[in-house]
Predicted model as a PDB file, atoms N, CA, C, CB and O in Angstrom, pLDDT in the B-factor column:
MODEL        1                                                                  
ATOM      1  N   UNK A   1       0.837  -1.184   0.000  1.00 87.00           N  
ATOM      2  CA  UNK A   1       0.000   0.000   0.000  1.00 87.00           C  
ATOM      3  C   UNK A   1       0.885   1.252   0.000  1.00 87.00           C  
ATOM      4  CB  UNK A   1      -0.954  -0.004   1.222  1.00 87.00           C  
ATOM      5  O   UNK A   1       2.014   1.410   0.464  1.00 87.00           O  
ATOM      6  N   UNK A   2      -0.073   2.249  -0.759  1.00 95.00           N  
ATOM      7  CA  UNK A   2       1.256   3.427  -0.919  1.00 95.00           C  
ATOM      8  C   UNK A   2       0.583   4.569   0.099  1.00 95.00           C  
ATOM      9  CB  UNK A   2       1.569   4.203  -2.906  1.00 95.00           C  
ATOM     10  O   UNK A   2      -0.619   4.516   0.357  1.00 95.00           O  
ATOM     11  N   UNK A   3       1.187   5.291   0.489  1.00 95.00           N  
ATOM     12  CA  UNK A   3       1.327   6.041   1.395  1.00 95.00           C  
ATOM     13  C   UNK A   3       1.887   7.362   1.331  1.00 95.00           C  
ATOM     14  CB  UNK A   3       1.829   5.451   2.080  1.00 95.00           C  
ATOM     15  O   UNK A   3       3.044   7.616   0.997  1.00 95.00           O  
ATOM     16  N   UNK A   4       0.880   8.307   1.718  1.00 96.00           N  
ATOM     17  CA  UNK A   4       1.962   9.818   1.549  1.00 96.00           C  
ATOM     18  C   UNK A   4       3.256   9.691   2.691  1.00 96.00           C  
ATOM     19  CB  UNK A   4       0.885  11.591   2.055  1.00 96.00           C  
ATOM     20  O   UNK A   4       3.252   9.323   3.865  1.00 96.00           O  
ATOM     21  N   UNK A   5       4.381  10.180   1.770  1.00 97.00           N  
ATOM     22  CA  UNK A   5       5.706  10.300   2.778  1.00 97.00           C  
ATOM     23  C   UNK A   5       6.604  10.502   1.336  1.00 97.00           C  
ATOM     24  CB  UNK A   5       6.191   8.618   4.038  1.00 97.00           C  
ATOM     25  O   UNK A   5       6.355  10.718   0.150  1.00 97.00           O  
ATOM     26  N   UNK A   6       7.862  10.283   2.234  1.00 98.00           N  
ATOM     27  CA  UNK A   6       9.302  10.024   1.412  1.00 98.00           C  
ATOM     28  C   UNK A   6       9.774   8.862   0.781  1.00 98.00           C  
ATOM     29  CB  UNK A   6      10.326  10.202   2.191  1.00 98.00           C  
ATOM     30  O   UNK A   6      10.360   7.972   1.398  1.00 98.00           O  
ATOM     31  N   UNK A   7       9.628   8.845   0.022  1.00 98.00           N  
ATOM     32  CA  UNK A   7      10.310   7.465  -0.845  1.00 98.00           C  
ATOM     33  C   UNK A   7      11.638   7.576  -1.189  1.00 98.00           C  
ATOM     34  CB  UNK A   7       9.645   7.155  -2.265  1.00 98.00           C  
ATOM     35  O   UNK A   7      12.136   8.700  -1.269  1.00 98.00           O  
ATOM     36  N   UNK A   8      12.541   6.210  -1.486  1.00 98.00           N  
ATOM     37  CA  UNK A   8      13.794   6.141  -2.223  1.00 98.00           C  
ATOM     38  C   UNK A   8      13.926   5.209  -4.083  1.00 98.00           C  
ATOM     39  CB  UNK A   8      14.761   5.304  -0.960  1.00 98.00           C  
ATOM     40  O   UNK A   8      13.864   4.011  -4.359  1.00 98.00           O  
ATOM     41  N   UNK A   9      14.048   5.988  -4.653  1.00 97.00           N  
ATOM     42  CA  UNK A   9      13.624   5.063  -5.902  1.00 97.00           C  
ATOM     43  C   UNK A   9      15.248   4.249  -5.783  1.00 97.00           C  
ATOM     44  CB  UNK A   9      13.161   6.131  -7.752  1.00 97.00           C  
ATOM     45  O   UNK A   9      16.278   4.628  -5.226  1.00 97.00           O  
ATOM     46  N   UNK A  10      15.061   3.492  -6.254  1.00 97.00           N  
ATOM     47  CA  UNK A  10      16.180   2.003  -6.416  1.00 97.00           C  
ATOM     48  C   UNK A  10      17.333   2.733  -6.903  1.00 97.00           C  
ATOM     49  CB  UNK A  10      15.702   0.554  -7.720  1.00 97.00           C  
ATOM     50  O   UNK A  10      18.346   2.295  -6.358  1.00 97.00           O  
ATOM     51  N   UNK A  11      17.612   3.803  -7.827  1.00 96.00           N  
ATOM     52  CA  UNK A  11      18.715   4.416  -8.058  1.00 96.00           C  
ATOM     53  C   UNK A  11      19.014   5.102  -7.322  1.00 96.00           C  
ATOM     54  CB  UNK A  11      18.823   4.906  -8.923  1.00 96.00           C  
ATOM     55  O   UNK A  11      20.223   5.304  -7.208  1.00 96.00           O  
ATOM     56  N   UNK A  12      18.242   5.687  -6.601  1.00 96.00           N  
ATOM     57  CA  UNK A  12      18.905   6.677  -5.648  1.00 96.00           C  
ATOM     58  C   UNK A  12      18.296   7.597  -5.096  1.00 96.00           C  
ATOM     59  CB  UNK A  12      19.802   7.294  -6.113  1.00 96.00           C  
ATOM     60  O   UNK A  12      18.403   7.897  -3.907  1.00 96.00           O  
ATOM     61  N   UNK A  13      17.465   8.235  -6.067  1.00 97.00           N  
ATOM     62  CA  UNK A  13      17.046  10.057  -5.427  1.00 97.00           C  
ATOM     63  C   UNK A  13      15.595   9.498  -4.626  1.00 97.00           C  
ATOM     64  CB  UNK A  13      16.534  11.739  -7.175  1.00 97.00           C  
ATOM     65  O   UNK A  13      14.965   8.441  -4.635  1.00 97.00           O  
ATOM     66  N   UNK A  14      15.468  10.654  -4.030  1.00 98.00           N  
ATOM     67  CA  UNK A  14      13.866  10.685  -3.626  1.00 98.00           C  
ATOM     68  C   UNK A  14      12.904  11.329  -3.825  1.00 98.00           C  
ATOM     69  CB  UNK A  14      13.631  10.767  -2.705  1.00 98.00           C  
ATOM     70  O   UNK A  14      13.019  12.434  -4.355  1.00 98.00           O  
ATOM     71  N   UNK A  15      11.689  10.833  -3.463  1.00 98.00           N  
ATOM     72  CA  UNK A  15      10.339  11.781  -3.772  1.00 98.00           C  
ATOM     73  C   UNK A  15       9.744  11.950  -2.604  1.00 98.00           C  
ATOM     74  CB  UNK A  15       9.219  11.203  -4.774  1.00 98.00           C  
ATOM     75  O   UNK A  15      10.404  11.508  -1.664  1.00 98.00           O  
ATOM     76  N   UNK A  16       8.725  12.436  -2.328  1.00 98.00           N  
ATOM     77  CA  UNK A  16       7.957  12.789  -1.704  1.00 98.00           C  
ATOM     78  C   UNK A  16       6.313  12.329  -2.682  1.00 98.00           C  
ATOM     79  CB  UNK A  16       8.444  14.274  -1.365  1.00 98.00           C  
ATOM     80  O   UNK A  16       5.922  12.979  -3.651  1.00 98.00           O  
ATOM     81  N   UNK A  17       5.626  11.157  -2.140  1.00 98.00           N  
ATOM     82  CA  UNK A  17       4.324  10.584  -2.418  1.00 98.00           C  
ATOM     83  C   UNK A  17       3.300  11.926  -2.081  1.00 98.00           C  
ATOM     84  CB  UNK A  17       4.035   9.112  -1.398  1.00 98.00           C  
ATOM     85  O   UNK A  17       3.060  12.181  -0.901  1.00 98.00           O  
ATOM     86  N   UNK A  18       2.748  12.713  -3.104  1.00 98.00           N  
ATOM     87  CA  UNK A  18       1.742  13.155  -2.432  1.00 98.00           C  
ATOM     88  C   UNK A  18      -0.004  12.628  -2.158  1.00 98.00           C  
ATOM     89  CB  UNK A  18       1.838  14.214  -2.959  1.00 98.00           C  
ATOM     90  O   UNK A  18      -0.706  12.677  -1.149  1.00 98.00           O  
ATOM     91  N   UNK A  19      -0.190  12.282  -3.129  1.00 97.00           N  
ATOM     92  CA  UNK A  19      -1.380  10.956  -2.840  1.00 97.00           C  
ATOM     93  C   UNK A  19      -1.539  10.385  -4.025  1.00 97.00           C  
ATOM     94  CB  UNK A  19      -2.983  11.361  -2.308  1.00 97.00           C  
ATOM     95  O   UNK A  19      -1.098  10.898  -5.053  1.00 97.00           O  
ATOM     96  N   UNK A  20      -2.279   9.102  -3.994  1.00 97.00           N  
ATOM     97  CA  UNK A  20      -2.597   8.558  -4.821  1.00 97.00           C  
ATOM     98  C   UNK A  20      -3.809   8.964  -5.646  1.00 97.00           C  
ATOM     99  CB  UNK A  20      -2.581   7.597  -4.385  1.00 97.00           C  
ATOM    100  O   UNK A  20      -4.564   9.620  -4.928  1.00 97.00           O  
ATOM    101  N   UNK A  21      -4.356   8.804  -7.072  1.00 97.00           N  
ATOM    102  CA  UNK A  21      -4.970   9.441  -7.632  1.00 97.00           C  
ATOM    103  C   UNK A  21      -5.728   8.612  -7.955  1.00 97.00           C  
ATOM    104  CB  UNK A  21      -4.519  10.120  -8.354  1.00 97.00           C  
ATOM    105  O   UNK A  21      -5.542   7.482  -7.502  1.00 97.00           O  
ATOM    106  N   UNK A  22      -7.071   8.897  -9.018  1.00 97.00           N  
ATOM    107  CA  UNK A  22      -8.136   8.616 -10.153  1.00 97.00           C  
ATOM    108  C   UNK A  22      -7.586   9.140 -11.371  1.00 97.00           C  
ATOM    109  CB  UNK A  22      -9.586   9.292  -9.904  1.00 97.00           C  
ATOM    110  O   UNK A  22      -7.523  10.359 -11.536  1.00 97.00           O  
ATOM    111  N   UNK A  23      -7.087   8.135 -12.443  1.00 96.00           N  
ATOM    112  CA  UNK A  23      -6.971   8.868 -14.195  1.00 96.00           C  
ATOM    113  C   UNK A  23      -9.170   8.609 -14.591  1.00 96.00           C  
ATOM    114  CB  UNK A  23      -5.284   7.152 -15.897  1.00 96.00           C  
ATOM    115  O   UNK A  23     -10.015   7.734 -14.778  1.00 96.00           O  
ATOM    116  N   UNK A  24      -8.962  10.439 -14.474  1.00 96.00           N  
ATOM    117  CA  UNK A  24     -10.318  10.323 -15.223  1.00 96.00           C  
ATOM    118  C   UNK A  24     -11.285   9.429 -16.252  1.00 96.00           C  
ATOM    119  CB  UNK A  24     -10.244  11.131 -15.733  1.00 96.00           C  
ATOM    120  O   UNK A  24     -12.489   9.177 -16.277  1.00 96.00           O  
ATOM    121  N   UNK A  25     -10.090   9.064 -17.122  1.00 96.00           N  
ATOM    122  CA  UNK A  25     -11.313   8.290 -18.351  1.00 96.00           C  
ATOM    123  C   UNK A  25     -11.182   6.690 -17.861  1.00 96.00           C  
ATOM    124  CB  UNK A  25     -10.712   8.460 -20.514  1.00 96.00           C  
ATOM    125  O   UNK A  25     -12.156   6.028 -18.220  1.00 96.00           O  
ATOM    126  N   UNK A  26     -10.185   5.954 -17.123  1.00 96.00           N  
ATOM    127  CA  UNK A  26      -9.779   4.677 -16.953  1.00 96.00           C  
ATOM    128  C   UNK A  26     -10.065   3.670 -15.759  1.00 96.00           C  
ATOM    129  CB  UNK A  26      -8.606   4.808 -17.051  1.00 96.00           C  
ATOM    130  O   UNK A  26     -10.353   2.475 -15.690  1.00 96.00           O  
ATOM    131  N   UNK A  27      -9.814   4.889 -14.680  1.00 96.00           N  
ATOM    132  CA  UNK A  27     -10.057   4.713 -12.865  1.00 96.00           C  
ATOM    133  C   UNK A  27      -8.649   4.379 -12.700  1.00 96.00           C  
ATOM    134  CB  UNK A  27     -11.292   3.281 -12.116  1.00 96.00           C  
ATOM    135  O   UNK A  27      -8.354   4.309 -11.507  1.00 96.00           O  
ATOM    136  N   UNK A  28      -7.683   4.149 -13.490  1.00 97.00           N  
ATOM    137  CA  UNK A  28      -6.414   3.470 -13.063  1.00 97.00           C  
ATOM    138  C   UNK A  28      -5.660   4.135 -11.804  1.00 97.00           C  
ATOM    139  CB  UNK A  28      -5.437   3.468 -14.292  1.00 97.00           C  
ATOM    140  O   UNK A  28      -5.302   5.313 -11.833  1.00 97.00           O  
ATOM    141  N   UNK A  29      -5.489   3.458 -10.915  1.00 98.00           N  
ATOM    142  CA  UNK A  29      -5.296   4.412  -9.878  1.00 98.00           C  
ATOM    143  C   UNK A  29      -3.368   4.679 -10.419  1.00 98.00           C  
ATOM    144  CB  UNK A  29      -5.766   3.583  -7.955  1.00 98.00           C  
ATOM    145  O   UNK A  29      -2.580   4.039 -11.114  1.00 98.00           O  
ATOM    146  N   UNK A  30      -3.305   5.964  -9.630  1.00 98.00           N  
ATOM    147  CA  UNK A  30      -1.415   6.585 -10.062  1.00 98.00           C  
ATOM    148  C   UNK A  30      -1.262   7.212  -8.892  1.00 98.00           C  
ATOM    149  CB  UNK A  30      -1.005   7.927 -11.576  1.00 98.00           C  
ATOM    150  O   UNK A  30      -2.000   7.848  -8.139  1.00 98.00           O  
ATOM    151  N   UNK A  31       0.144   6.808  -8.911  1.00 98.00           N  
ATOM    152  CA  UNK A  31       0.423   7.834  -7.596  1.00 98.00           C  
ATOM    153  C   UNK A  31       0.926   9.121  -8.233  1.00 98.00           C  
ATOM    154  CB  UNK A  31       1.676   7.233  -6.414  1.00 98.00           C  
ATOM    155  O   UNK A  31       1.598   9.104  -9.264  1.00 98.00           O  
ATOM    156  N   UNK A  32       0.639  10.065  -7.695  1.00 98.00           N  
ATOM    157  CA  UNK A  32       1.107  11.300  -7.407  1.00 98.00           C  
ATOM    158  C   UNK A  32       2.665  11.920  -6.811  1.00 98.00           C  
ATOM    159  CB  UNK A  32       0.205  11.568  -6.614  1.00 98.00           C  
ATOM    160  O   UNK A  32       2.872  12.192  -5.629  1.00 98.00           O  
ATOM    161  N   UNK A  33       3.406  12.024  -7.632  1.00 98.00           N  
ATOM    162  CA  UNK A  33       4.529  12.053  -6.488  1.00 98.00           C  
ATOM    163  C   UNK A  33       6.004  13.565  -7.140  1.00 98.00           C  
ATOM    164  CB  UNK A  33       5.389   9.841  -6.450  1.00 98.00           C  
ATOM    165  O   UNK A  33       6.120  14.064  -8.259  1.00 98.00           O  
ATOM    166  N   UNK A  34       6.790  13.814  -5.923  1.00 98.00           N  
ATOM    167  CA  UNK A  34       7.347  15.158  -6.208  1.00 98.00           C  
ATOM    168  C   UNK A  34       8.984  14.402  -6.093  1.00 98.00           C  
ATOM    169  CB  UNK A  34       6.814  16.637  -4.904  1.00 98.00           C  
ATOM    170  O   UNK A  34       9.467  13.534  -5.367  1.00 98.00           O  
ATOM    171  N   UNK A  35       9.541  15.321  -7.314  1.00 98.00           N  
ATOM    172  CA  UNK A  35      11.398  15.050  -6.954  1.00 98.00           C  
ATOM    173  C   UNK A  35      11.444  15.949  -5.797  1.00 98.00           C  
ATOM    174  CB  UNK A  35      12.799  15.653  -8.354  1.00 98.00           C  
ATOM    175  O   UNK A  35      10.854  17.007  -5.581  1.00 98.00           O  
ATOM    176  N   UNK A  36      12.528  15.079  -4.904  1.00 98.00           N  
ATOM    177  CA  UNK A  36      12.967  15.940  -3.835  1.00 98.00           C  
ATOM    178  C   UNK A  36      14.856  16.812  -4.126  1.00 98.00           C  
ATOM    179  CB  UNK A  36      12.884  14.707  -2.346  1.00 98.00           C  
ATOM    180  O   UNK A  36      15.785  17.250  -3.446  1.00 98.00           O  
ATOM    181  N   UNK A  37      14.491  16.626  -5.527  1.00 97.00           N  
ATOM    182  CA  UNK A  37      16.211  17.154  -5.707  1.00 97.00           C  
ATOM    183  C   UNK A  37      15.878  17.871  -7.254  1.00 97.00           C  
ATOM    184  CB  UNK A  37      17.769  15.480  -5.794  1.00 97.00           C  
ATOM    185  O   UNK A  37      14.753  17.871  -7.753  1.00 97.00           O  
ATOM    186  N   UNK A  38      16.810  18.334  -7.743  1.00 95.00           N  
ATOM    187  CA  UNK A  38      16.636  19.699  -8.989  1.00 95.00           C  
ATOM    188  C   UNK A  38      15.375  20.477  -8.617  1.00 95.00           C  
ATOM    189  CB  UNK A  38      16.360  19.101 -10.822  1.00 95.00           C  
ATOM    190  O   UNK A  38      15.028  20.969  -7.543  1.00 95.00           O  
ATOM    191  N   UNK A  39      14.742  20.442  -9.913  1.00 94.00           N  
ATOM    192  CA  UNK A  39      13.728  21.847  -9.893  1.00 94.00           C  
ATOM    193  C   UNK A  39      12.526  21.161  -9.086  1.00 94.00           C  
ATOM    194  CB  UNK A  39      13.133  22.554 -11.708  1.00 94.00           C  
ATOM    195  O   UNK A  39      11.532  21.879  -8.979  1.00 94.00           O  
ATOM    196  N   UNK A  40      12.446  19.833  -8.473  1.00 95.00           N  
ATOM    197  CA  UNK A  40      11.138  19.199  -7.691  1.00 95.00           C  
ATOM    198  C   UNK A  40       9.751  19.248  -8.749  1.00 95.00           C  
ATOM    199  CB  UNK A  40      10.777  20.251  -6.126  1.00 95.00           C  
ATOM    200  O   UNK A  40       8.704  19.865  -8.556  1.00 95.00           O  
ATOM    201  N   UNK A  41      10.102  18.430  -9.855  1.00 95.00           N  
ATOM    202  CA  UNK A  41       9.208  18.440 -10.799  1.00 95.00           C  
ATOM    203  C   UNK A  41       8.178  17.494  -9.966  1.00 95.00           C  
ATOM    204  CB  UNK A  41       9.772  17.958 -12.285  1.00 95.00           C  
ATOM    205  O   UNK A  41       8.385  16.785  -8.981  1.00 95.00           O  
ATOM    206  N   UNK A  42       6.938  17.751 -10.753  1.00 97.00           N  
ATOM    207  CA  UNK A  42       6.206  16.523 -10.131  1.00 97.00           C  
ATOM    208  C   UNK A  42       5.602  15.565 -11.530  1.00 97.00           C  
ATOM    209  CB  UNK A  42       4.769  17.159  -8.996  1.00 97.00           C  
ATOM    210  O   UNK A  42       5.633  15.873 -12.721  1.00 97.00           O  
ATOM    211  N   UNK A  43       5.119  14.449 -10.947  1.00 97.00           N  
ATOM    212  CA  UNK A  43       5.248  13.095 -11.878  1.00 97.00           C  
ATOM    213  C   UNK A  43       4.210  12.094 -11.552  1.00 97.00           C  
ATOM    214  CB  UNK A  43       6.683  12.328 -11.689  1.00 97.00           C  
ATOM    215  O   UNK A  43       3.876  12.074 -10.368  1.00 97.00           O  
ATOM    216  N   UNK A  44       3.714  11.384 -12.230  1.00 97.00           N  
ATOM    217  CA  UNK A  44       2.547  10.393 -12.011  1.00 97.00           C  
ATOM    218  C   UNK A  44       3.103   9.117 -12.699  1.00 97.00           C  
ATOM    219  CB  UNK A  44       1.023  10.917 -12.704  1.00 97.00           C  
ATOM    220  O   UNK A  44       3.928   9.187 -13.610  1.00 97.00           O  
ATOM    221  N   UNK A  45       2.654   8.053 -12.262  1.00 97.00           N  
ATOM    222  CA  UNK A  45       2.648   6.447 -12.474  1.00 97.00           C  
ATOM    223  C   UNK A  45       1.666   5.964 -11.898  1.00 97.00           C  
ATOM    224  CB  UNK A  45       3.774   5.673 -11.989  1.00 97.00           C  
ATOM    225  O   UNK A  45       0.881   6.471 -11.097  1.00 97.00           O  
ATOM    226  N   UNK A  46       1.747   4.636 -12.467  1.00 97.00           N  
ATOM    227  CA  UNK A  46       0.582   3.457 -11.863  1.00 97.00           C  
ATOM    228  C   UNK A  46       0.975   3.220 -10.872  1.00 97.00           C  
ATOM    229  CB  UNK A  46       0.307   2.104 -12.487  1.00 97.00           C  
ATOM    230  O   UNK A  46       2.172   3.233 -10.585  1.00 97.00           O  
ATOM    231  N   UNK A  47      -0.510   2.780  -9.642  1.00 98.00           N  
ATOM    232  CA  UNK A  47      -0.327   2.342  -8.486  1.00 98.00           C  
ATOM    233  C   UNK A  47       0.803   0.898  -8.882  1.00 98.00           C  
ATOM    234  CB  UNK A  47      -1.908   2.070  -7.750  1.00 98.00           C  
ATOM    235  O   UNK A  47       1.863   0.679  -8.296  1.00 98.00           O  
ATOM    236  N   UNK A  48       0.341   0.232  -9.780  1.00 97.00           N  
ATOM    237  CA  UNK A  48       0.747  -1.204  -9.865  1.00 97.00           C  
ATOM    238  C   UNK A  48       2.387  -0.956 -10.206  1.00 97.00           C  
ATOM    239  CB  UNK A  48      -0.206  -2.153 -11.160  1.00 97.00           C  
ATOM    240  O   UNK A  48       3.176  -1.741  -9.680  1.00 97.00           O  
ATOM    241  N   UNK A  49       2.844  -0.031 -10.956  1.00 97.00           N  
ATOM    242  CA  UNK A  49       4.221   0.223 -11.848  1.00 97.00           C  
ATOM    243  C   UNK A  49       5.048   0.531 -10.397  1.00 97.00           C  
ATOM    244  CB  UNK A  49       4.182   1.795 -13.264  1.00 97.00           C  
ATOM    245  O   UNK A  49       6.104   0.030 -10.012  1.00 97.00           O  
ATOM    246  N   UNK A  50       4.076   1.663  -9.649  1.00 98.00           N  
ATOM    247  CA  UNK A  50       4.985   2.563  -8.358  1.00 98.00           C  
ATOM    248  C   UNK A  50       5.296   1.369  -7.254  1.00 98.00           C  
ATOM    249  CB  UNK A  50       3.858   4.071  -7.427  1.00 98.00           C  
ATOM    250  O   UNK A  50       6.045   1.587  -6.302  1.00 98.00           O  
ATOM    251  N   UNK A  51       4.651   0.081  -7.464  1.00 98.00           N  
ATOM    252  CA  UNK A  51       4.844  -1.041  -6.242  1.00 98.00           C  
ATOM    253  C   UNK A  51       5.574  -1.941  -7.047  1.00 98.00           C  
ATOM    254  CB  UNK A  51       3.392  -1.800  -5.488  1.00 98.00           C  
ATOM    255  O   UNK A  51       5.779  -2.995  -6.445  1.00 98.00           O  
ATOM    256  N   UNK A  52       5.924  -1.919  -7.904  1.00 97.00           N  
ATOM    257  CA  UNK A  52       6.647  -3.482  -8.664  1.00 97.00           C  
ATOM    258  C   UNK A  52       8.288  -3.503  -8.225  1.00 97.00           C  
ATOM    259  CB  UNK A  52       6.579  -3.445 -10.818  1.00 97.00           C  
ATOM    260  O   UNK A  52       9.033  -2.525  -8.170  1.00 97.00           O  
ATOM    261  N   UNK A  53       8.602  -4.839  -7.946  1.00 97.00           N  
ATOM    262  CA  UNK A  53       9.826  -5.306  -8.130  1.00 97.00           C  
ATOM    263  C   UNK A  53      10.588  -5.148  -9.046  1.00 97.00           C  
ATOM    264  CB  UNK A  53       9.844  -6.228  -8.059  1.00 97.00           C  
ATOM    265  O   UNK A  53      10.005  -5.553 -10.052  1.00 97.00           O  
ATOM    266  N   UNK A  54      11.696  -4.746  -9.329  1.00 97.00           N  
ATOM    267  CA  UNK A  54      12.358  -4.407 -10.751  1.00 97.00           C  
ATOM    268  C   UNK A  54      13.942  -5.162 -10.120  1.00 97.00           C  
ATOM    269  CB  UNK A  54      12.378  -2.250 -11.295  1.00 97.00           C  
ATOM    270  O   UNK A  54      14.474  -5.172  -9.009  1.00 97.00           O  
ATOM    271  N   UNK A  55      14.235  -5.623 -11.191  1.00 96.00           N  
ATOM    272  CA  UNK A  55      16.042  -6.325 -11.217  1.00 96.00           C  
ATOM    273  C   UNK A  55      17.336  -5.171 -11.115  1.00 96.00           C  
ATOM    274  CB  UNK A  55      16.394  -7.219 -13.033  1.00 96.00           C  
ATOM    275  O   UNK A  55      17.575  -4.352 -12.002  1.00 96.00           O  
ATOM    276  N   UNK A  56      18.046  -5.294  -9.925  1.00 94.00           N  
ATOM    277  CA  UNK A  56      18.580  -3.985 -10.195  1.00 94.00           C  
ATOM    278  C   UNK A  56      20.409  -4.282  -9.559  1.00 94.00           C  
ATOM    279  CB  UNK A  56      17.457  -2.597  -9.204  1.00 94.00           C  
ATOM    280  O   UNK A  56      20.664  -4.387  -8.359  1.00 94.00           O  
ATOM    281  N   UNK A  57      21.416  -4.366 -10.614  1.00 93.00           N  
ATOM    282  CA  UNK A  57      22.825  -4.952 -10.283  1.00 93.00           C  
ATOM    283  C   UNK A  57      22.393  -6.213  -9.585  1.00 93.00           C  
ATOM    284  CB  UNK A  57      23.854  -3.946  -9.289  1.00 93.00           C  
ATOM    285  O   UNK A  57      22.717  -6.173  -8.398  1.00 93.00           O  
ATOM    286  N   UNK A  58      21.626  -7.575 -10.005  1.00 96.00           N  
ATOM    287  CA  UNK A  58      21.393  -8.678  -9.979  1.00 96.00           C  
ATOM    288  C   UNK A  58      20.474  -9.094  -9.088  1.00 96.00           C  
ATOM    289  CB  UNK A  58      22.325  -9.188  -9.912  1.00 96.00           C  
ATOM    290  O   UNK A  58      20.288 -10.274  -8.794  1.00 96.00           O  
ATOM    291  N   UNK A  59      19.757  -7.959  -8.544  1.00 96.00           N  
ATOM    292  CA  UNK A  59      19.243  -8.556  -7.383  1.00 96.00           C  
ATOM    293  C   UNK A  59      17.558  -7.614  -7.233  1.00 96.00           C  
ATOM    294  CB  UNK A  59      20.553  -8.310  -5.936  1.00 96.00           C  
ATOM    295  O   UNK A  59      17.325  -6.511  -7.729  1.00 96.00           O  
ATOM    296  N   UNK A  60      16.805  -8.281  -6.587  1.00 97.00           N  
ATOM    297  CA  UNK A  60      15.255  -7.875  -7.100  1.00 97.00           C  
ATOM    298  C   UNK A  60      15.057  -6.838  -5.392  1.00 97.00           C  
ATOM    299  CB  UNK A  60      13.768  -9.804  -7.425  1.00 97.00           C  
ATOM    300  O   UNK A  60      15.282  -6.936  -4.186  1.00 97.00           O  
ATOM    301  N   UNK A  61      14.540  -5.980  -6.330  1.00 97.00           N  
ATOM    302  CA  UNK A  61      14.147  -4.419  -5.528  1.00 97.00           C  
ATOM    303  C   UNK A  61      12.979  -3.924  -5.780  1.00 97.00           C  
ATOM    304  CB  UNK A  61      15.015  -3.197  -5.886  1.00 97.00           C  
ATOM    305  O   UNK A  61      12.359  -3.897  -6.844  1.00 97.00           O  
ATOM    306  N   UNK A  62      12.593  -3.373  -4.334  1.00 97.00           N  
ATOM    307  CA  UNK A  62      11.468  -2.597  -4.790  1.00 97.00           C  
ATOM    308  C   UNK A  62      12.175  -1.316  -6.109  1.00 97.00           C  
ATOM    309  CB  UNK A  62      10.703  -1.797  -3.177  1.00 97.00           C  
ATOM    310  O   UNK A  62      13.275  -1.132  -6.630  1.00 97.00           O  
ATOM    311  N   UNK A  63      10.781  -0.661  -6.202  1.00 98.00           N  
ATOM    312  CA  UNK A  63      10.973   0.519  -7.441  1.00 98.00           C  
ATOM    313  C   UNK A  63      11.285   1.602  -6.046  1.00 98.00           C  
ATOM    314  CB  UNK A  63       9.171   0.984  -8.806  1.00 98.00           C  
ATOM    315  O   UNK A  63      12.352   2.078  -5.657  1.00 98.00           O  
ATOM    316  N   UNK A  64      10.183   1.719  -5.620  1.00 98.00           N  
ATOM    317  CA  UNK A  64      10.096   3.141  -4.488  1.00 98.00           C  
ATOM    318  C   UNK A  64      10.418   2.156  -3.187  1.00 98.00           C  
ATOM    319  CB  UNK A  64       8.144   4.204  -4.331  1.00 98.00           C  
ATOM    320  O   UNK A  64      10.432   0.973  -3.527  1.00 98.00           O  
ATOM    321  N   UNK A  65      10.629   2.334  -2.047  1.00 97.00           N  
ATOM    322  CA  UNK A  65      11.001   2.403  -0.714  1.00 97.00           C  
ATOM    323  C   UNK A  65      10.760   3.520  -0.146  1.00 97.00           C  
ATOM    324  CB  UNK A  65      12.188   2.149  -0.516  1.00 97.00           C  
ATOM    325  O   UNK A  65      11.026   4.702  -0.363  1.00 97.00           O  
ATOM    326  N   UNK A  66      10.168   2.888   0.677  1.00 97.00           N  
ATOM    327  CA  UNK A  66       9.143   4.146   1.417  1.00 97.00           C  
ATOM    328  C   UNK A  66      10.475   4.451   2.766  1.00 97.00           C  
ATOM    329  CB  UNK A  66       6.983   3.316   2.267  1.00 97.00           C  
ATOM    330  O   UNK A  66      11.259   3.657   3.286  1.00 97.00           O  
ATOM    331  N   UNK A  67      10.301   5.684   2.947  1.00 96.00           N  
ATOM    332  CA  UNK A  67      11.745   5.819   4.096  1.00 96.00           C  
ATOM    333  C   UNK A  67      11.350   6.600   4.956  1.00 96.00           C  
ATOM    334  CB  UNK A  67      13.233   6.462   3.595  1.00 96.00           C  
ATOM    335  O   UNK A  67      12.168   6.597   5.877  1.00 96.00           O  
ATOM    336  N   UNK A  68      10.214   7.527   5.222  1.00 88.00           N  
ATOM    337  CA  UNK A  68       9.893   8.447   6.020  1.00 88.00           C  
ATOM    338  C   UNK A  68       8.261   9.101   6.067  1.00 88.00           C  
ATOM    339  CB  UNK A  68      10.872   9.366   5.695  1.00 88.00           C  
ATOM    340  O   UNK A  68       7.620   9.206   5.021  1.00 88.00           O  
ATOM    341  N   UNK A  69       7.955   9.323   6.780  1.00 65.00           N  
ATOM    342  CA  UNK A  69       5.954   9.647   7.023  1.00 65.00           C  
ATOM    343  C   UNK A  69       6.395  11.477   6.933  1.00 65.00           C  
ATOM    344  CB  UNK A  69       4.856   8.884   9.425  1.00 65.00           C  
ATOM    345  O   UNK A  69       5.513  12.330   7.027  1.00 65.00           O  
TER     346      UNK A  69                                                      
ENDMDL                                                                          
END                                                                             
């Protein structure tokens, strides 16, 4: 379950989750979420994409890691 807070994406930087959303025409739920480093763009993905396991220098990782409320 995703959660507003601080995340760590698998490479490195972080975001800040601001909530999870509704895509108008689909229902697909996306999270909502802010860079916490350069200009703090903000950015959307799938609930399902923002929770998946991804392969990362041989070994299986979350995408986001949640690190702080």
């Amino acid at each position: 379950m995703v959660v507003p807070g601080k995340y760590r994406h698998f490479k490195g930087n972080e975001y800040e989750v601001i909530a999870v959303a509704r895509h108008s025409e689909t229902g697909e739920e996306m999270v909502v979420y802010k860079a916490l480093y350069g200009e703090g763009g903000l950015w959307v993905r799938s609930l399902p994409m923002f929770e998946e396991t991804v392969t990362h220098n041989g070994a299986k990782v979350k995408r986001f890691e949640y690190i702080d409320g």
